[in-house]
DSSP file (Angstrom, degrees, kcal/mol; ACC not computed):
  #  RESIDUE AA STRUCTURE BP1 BP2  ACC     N-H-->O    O-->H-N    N-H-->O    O-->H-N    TCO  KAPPA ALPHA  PHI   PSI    X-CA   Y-CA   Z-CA
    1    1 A X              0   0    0      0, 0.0     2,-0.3     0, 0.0     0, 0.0   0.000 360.0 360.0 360.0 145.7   -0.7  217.0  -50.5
    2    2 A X        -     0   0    0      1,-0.1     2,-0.5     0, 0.0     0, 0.0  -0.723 360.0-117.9-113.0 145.1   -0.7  214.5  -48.0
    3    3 A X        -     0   0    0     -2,-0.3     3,-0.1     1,-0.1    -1,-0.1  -0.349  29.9-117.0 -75.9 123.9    1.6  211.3  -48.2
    4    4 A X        -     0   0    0     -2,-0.5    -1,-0.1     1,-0.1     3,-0.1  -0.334  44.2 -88.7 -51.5 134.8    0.0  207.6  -48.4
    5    5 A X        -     0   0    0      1,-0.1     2,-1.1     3,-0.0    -1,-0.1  -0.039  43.2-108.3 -21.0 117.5    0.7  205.5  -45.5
    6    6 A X        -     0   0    0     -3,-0.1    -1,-0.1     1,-0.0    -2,-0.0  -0.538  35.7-119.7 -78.8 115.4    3.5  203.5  -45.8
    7    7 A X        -     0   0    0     -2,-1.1     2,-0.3     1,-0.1    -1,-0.0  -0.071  17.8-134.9 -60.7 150.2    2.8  199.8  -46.3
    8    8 A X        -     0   0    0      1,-0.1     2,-0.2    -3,-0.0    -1,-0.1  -0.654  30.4-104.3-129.2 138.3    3.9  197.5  -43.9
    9    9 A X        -     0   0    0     -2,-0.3     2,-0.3     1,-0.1    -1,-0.1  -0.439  26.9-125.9 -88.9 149.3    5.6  194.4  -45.3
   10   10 A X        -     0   0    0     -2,-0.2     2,-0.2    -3,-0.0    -1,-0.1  -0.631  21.5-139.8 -78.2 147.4    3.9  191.0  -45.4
   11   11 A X        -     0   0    0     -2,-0.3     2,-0.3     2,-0.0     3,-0.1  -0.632  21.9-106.5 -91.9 155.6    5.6  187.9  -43.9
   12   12 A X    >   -     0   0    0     -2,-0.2     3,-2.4     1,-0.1     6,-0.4  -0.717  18.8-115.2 -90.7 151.0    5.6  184.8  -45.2
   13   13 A X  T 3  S+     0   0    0      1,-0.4     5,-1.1    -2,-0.3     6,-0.2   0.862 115.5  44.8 -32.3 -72.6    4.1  182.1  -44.3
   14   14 A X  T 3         0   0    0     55,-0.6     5,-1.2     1,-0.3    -1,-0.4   0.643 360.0 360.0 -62.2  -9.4    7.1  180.5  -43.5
   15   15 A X    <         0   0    0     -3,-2.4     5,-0.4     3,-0.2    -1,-0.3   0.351 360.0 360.0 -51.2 360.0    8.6  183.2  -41.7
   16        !              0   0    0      0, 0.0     0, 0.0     0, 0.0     0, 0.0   0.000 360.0 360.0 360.0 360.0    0.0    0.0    0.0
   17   16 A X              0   0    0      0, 0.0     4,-0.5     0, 0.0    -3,-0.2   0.000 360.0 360.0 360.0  29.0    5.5  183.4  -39.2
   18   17 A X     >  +     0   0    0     -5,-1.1     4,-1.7    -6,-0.4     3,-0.4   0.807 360.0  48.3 -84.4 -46.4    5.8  179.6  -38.5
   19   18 A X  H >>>S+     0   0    0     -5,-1.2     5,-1.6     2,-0.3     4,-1.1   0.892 111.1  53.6 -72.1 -32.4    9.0  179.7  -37.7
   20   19 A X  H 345S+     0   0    0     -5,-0.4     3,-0.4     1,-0.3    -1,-0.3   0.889 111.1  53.9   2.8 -74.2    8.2  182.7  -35.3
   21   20 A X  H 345S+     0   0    0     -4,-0.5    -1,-0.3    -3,-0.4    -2,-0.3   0.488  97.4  49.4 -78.8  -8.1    6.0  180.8  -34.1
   22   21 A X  H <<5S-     0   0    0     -4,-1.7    -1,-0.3    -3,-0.8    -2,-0.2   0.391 116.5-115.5 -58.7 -33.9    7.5  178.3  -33.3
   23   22 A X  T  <5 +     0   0    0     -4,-1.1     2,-0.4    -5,-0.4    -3,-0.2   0.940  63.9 148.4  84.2  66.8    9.8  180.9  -31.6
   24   23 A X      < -     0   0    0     -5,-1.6    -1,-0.2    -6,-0.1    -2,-0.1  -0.969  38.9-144.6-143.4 132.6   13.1  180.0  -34.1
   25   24 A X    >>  -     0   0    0     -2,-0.4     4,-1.8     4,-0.1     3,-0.8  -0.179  34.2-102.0 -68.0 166.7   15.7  181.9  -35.3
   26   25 A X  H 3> S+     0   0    0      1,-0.3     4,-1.5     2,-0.2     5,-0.1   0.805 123.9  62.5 -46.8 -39.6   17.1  181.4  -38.5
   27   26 A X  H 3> S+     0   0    0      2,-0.2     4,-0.9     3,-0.2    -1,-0.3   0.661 101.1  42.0  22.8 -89.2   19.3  180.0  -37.2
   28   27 A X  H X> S+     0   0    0     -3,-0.8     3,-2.6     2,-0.2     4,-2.0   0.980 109.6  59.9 -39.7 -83.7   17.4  176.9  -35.4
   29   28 A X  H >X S+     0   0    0     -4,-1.8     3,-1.6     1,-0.3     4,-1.6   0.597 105.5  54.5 -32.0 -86.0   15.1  176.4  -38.8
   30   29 A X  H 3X S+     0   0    0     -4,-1.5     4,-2.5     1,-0.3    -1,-0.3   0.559 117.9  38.7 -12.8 -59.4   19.2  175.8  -40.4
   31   30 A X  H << S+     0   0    0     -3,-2.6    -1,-0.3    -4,-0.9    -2,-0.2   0.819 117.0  42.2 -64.1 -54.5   19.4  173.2  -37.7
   32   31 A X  H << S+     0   0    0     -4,-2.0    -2,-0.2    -3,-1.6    -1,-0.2   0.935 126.2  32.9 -62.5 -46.9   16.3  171.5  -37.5
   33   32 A X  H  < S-     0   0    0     -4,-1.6    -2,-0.2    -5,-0.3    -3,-0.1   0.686  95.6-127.6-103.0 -13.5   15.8  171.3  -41.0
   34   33 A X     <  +     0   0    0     -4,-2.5     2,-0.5    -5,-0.3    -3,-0.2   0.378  66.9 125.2 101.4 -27.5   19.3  170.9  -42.6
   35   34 A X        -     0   0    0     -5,-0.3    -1,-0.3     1,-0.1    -2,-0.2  -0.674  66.6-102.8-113.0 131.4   18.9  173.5  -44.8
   36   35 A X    >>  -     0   0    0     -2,-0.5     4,-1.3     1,-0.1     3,-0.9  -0.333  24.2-123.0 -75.4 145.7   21.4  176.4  -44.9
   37   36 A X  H 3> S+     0   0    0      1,-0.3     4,-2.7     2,-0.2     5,-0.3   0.724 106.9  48.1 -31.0 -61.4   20.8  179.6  -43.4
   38   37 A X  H 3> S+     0   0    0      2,-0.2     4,-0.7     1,-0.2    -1,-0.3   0.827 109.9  52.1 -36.5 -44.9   21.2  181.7  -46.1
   39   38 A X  H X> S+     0   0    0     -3,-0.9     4,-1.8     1,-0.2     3,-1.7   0.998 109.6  51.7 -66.5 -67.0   19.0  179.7  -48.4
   40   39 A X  H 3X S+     0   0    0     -4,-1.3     4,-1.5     1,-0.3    -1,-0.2   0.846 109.7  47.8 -38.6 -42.6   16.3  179.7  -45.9
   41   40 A X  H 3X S+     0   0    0     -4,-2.7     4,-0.6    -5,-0.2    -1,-0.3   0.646 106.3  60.8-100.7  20.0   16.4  183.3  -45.6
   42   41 A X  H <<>S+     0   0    0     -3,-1.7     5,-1.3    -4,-0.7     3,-0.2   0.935 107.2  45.6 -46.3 -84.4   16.4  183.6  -49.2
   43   42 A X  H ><5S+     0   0    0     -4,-1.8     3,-0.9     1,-0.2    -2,-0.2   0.605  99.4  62.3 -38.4 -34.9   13.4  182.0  -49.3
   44   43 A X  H 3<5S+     0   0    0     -4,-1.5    -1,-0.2     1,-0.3     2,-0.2   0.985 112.8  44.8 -76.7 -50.5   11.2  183.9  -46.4
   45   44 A X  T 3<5S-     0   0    0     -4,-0.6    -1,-0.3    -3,-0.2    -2,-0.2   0.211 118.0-110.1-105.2  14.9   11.6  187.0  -48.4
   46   45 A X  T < 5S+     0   0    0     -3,-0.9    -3,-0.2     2,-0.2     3,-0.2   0.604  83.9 113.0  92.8   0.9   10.9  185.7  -51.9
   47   46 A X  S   <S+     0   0    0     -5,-1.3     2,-0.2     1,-0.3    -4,-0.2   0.421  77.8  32.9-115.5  15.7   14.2  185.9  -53.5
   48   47 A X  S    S-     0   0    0     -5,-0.1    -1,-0.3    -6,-0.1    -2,-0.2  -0.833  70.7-132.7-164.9 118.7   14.6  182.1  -54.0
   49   48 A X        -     0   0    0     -2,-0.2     2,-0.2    -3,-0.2    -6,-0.1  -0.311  19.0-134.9 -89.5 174.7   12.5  179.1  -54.6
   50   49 A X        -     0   0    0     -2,-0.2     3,-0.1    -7,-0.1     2,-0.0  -0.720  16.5-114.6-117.8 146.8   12.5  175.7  -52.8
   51   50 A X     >  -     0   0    0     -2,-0.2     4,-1.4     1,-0.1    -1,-0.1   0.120  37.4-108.4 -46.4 161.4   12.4  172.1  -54.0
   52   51 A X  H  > S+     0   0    0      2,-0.2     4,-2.3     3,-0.1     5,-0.3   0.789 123.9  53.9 -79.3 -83.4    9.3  170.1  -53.1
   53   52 A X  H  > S+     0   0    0      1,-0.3     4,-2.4     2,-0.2    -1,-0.1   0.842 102.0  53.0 -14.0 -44.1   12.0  168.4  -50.8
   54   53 A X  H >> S+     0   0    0      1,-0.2     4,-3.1     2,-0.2     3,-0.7   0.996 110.0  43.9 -80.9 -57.6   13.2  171.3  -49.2
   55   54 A X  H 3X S+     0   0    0     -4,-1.4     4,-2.2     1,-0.2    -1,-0.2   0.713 111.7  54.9 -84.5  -0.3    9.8  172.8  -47.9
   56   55 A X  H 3X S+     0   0    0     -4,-2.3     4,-4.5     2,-0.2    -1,-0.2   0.983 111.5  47.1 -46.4 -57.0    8.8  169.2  -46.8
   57   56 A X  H <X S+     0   0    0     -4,-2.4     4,-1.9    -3,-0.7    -2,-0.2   0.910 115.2  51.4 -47.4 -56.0   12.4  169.5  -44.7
   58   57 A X  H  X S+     0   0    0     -4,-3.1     4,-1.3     1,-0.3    -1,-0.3   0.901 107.7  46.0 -54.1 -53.1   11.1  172.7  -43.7
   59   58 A X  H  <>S+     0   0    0     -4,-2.2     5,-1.6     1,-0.2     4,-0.5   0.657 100.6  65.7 -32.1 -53.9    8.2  171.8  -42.7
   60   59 A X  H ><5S+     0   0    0     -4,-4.5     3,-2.9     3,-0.2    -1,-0.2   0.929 103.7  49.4 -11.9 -87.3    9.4  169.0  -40.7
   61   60 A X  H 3<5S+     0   0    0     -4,-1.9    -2,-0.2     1,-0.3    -1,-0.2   0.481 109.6  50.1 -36.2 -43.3   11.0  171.0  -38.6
   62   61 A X  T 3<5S-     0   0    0     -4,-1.3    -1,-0.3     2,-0.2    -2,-0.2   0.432  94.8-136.0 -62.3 -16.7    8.3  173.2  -38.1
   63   62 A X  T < 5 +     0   0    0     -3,-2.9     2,-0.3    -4,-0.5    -3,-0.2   0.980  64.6 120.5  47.3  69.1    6.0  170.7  -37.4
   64   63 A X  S   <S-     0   0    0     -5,-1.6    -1,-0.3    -4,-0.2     2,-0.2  -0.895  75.1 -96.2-162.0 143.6    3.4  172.3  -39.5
   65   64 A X    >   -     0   0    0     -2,-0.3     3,-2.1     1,-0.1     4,-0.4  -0.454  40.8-114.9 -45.7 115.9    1.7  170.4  -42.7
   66   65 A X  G >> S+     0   0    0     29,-0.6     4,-2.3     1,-0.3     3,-1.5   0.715 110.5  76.6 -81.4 -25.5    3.6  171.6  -45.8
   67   66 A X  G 34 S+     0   0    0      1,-0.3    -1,-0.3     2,-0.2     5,-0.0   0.565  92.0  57.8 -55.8 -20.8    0.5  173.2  -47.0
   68   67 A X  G <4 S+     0   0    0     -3,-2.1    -1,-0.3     3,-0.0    -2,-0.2   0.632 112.2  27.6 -67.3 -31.2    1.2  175.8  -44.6
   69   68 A X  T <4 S+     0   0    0     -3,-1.5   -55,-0.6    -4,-0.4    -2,-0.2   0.729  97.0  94.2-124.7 -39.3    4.2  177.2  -45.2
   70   69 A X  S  < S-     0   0    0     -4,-2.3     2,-0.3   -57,-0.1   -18,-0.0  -0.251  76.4-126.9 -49.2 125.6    4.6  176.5  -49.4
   71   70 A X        -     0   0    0      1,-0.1     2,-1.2   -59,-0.0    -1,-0.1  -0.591  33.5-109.1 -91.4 155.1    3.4  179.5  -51.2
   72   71 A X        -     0   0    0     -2,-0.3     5,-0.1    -5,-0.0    -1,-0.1  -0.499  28.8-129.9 -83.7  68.8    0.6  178.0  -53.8
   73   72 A X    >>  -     0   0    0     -2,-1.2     4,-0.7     3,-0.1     3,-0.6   0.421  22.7-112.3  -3.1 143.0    1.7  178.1  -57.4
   74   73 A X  H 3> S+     0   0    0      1,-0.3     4,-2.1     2,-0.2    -1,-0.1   0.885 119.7  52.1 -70.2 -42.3   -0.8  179.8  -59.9
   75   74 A X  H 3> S+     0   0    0      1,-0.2     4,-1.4     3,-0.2    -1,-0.3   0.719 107.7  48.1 -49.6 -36.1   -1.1  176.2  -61.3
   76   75 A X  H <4 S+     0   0    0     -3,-0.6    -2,-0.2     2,-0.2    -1,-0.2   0.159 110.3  49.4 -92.1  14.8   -1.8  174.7  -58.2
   77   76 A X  H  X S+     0   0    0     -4,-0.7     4,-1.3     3,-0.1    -2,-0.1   0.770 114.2  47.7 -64.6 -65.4   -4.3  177.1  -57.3
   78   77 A X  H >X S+     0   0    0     -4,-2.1     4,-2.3     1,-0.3     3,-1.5   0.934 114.0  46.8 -43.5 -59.9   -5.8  176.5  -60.8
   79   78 A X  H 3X S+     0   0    0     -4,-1.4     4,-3.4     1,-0.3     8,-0.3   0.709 109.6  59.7 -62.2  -6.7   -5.6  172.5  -60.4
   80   79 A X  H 34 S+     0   0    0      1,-0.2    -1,-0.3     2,-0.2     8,-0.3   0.868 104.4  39.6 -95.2 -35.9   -7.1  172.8  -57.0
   81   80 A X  H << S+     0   0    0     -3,-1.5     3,-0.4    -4,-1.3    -1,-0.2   0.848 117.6  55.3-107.1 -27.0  -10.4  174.5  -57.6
   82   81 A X  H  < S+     0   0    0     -4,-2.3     2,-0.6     1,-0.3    -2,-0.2   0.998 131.1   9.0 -48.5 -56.2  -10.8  172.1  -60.9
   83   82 A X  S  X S+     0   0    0     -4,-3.4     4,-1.0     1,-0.2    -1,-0.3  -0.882  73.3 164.4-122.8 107.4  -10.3  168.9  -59.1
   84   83 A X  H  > S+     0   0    0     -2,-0.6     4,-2.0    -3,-0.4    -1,-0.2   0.841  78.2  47.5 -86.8 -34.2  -10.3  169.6  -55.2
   85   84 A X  H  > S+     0   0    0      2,-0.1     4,-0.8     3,-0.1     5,-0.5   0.958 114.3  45.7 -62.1 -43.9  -10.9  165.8  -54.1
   86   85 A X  H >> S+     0   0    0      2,-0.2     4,-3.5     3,-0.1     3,-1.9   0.966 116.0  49.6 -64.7 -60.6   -8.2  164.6  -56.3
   87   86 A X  H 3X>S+     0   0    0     -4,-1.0     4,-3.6    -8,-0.3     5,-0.5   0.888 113.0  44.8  -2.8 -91.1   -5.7  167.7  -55.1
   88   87 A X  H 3<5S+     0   0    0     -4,-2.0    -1,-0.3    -8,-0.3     5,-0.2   0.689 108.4  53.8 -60.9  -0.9   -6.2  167.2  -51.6
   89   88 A X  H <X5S+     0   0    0     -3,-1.9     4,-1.1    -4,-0.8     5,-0.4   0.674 118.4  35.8 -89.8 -49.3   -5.9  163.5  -51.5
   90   89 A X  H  X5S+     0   0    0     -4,-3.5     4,-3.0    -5,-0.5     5,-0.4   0.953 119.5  47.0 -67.5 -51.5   -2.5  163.5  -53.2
   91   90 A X  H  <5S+     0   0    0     -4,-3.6     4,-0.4     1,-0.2    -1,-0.2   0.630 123.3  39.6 -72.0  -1.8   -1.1  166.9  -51.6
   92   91 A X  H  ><S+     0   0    0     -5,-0.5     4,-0.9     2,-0.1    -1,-0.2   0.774 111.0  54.6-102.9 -64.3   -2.2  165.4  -48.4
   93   92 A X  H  < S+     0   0    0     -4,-1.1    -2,-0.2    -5,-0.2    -3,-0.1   0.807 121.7  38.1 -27.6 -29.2   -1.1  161.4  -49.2
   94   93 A X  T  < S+     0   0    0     -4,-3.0    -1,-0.2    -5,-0.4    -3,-0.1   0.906 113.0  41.4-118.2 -32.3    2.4  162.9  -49.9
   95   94 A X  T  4 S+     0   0    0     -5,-0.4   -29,-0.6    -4,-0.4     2,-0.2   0.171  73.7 154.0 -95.0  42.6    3.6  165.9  -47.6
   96   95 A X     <  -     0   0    0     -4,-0.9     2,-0.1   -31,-0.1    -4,-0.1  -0.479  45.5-121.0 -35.1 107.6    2.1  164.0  -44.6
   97   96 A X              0   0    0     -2,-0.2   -32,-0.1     1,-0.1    -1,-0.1  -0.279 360.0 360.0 -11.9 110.8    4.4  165.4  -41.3
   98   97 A X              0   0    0     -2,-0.1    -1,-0.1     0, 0.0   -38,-0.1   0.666 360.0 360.0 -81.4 360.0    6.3  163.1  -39.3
């Protein structure tokens, strides 16, 4: 019997910005404030983040918070009810500096 393929793990979002960005854990820790560990908590699921924190991240990243912030099942939900109100706030508040 032949074995299935072994599945190849997904990154996270925030993982391939900071990639892309071409920063080690390391750096993100530096840029953002936020300690290593916790950050690599986070890329792999095994810890969730403050509104604050993935702003921080974000910062750092230069990337839109919407980018890197995995979408809650609620804010999925809220999004396709009301998509103008949604994006006006989630845009009005993690604006990038």
């Amino acid at each position: 019997m032949a074995r299935p393929p072994l599945m190849q793990p997904t990154r996270s979002a925030l993982t391939t910005a900071r990639l892309r960005r071409g920063l080690t854990l390391k750096g993100l820790s530096e840029a953002s404030g936020i300690s290593l560990p916790f950050i690599g908590l986070v890329e792999v699921g095994q810890r969730s983040a403050s509104t604050a924190t993935w702003l921080a991240l974000a910062r750092a990243l230069d990337v839109h918070i919407s980018q890197i912030r995995p979408v809650a099942e609620e804010d999925a939900r809220q999004s396709a009810l009301f998509p103008d109100l949604y994006l006006e706030v989630a845009g009005d508040e993690h604006e990038p500096t």
